[in-house]
N, CA, C and O of each residue as an XYZ file, in Angstrom:
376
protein
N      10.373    -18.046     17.426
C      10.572    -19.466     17.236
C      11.954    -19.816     17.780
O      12.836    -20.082     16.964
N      12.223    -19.839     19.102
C      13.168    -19.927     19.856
C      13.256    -21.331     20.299
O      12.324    -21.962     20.798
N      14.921    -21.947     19.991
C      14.824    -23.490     20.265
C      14.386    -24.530     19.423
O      14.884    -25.636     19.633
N      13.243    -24.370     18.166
C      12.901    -24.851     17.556
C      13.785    -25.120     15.841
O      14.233    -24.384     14.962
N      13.715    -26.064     15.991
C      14.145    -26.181     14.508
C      13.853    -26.144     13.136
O      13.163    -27.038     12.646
N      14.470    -24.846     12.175
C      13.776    -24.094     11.238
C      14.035    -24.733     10.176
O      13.229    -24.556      9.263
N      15.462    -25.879      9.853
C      15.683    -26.097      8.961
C      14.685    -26.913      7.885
O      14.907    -26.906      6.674
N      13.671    -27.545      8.437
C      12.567    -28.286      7.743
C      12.028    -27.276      6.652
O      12.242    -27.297      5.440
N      11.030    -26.094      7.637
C      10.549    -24.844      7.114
C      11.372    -24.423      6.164
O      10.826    -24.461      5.061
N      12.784    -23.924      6.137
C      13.747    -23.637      5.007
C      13.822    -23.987      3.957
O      13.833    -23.205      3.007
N      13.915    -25.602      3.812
C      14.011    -26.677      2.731
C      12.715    -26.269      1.857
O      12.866    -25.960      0.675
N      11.395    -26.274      2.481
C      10.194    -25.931      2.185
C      10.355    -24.808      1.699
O       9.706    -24.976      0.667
N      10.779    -23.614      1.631
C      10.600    -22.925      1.237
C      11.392    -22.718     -0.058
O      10.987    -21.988     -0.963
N      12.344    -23.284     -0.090
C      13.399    -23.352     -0.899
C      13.215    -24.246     -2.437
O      13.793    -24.160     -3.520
N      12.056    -25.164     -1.885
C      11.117    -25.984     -3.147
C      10.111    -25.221     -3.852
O       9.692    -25.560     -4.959
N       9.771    -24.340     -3.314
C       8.999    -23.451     -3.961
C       9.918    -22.580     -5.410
O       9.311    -22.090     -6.363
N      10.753    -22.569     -5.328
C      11.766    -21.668     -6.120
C      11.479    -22.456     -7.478
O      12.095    -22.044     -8.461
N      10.789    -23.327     -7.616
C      10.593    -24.015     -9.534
C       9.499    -23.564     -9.873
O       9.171    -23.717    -11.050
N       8.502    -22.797     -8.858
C       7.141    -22.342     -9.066
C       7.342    -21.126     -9.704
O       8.014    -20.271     -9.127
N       6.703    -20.830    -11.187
C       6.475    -19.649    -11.598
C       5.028    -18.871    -11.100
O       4.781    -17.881    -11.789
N       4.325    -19.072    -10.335
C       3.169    -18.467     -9.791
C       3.814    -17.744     -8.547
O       4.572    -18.111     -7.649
N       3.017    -16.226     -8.972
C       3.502    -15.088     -7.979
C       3.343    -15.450     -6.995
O       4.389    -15.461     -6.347
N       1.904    -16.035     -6.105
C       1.970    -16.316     -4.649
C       2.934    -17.284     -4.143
O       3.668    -16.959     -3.210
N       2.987    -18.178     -4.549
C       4.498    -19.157     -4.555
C       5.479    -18.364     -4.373
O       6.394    -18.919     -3.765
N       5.693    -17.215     -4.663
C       7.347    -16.843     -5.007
C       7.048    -15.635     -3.911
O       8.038    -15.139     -3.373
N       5.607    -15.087     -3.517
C       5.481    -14.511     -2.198
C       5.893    -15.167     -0.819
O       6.673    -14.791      0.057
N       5.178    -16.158     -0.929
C       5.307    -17.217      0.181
C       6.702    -17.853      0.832
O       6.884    -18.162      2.010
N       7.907    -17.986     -0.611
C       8.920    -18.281     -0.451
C       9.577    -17.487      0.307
O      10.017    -17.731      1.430
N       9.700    -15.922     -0.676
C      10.274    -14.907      0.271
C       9.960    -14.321      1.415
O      10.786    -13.714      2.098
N       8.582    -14.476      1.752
C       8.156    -14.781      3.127
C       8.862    -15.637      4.117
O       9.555    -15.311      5.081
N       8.571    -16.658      3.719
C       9.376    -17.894      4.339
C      10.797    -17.424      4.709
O      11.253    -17.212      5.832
N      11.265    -17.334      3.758
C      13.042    -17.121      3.940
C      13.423    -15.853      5.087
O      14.391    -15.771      5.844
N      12.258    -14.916      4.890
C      12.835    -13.902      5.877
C      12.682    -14.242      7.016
O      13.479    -13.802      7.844
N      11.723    -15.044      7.399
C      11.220    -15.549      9.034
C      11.946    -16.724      9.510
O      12.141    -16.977     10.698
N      12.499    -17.725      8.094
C      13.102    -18.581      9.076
C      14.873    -19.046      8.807
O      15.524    -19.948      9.332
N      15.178    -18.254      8.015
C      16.478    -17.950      7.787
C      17.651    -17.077      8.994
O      17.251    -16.210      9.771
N      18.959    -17.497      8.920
C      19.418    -16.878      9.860
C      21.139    -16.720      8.969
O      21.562    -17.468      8.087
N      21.816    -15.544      9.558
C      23.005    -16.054      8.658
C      24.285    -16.624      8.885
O      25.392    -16.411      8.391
N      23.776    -17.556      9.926
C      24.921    -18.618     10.065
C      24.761    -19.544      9.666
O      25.641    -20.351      9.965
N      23.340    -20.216      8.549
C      23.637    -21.412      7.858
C      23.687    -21.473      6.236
O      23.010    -20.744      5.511
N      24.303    -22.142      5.932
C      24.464    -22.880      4.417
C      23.161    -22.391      4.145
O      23.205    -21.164      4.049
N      22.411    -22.689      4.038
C      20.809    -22.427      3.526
C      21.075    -21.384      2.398
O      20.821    -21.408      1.194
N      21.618    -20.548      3.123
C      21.644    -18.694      2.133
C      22.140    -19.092      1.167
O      21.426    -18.904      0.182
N      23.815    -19.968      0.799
C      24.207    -20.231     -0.351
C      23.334    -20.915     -1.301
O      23.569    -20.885     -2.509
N      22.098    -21.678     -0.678
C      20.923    -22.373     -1.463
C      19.861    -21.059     -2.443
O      19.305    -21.092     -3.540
N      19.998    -19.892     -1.236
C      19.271    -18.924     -1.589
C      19.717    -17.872     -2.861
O      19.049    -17.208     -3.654
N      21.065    -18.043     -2.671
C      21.775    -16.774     -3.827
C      21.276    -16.669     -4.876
O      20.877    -15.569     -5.257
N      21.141    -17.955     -5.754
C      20.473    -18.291     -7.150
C      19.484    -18.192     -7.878
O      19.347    -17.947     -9.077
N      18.320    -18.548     -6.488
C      17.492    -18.197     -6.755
C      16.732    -16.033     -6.714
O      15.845    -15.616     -7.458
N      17.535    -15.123     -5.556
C      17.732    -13.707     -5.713
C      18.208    -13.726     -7.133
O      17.394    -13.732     -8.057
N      19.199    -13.732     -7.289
C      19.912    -13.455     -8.803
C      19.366    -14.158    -10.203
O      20.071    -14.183    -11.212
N      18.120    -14.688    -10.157
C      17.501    -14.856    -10.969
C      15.935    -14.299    -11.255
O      15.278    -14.368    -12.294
N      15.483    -13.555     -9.574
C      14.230    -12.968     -9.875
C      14.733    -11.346     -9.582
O      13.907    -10.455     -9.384
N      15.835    -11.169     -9.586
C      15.882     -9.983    -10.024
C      16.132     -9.448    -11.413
O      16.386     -8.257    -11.593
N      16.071    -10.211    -12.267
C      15.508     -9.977    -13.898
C      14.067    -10.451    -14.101
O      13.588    -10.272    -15.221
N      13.376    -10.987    -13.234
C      11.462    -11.231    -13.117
C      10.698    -10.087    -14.079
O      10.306     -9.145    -13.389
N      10.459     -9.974    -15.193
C       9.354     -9.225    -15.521
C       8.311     -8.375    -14.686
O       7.806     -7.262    -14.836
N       8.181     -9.647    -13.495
C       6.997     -8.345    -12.614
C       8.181     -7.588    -11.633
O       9.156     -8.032    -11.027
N       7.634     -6.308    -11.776
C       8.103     -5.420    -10.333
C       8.111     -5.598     -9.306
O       8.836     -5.101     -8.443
N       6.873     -6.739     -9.175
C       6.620     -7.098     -7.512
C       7.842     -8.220     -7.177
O       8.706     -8.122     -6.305
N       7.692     -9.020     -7.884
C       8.420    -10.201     -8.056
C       9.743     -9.824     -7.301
O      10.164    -10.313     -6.252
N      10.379     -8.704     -8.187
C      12.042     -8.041     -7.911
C      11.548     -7.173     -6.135
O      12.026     -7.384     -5.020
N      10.532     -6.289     -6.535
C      10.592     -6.076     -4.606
C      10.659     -7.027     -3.932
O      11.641     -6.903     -3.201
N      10.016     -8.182     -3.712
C      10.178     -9.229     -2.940
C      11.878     -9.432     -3.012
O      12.771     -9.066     -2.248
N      11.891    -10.143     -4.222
C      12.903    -10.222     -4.032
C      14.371     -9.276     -3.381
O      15.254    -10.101     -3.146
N      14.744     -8.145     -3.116
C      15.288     -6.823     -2.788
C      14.619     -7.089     -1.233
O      15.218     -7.691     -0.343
N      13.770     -6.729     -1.153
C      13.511     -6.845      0.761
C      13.898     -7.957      1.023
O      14.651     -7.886      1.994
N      13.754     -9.204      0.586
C      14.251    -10.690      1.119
C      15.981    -10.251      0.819
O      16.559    -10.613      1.844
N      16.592     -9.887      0.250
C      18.257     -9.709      0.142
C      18.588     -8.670      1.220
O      19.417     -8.855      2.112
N      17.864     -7.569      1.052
C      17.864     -6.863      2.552
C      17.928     -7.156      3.978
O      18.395     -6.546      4.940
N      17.348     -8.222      3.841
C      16.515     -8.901      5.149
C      18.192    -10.210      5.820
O      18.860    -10.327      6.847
N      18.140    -10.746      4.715
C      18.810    -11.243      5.438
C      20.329    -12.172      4.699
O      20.793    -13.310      4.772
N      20.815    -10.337      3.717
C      22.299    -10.344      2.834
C      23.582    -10.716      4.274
O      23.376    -10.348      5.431
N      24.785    -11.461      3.850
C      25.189    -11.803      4.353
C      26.550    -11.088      3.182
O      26.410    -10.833      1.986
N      27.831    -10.909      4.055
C      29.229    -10.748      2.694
C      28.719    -10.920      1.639
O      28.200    -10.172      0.811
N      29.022    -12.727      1.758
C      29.571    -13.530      0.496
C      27.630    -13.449     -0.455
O      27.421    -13.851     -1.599
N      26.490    -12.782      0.558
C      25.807    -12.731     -0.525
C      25.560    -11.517     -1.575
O      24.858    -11.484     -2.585
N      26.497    -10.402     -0.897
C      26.543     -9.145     -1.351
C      27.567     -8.731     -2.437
O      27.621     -7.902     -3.346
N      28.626    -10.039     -1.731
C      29.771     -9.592     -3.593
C      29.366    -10.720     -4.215
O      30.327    -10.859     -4.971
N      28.516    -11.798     -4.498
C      27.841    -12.009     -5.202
C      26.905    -11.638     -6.112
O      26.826    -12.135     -7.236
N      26.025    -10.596     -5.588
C      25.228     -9.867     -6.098
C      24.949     -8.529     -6.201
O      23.829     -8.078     -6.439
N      26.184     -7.732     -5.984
C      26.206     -6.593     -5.976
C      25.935     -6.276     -7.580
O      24.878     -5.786     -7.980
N      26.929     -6.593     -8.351
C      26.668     -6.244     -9.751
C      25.021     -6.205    -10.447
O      24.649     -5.317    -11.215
N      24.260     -7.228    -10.044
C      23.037     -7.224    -10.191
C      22.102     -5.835     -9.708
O      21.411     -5.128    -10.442
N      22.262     -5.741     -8.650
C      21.775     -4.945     -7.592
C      21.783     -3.442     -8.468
O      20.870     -2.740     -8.902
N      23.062     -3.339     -8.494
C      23.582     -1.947     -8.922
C      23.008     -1.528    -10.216
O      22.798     -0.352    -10.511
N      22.677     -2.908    -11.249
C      21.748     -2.968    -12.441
C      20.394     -2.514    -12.281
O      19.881     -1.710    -13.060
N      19.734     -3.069    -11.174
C      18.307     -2.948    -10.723
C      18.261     -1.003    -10.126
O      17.280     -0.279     -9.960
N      19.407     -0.772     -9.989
C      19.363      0.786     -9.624
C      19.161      1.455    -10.438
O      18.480      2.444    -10.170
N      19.630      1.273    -11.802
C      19.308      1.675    -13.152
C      18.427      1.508    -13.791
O      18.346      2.072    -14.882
N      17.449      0.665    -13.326
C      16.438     -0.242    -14.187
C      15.112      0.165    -13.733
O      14.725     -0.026    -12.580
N      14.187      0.915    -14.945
C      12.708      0.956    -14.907
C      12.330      0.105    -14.131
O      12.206      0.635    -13.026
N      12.031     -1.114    -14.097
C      11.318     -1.999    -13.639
C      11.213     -2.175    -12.070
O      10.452     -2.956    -11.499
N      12.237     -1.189    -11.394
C      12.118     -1.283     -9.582
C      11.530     -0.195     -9.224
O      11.308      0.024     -8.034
């Protein structure tokens, strides 16, 4: 998607984040990995929502979430959420 403008798609995906239904929260982190990049603001939209489904009850939920931080962690999103991270290393649930 070269030339085209992703930020629409982004926003969209980023509305999904009030949805407690798993495919919703698939779709999002879908979304984010394909049309995210890390030279925009967007990611700081994104932090909040990582650092809140990585305490998710489902396992899947937190993988998604972990490959989407993988995919496309930036610095300021890594000493943000390192402490979390390092929790989830310890934690049954990954």
């Amino acid at each position: 998607v070269v030339g085209i403008a992703r930020h629409f798609g982004q926003i969209e995906c980023l509305k999904l984040v009030a949805s407690p239904r798993f495919t919703d929260k698939r779709l999002r982190y879908l979304g984010i990995m394909l049309l995210s990049d890390k030279n925009q603001d967007v990611l700081t939209l994104i932090t909040n929502p990582l650092k809140n489904d990585m305490n998710h009850s489902n396992m899947y939920v937190v993988g998604f979430e972990l490959c989407t931080f993988a995919n496309i962690a930036s610095e300021e999103m890594l000493r943000d959420l390192a402490n979390e991270i390092e929790k989830l290393l310890d934690s049954s649930n990954t």
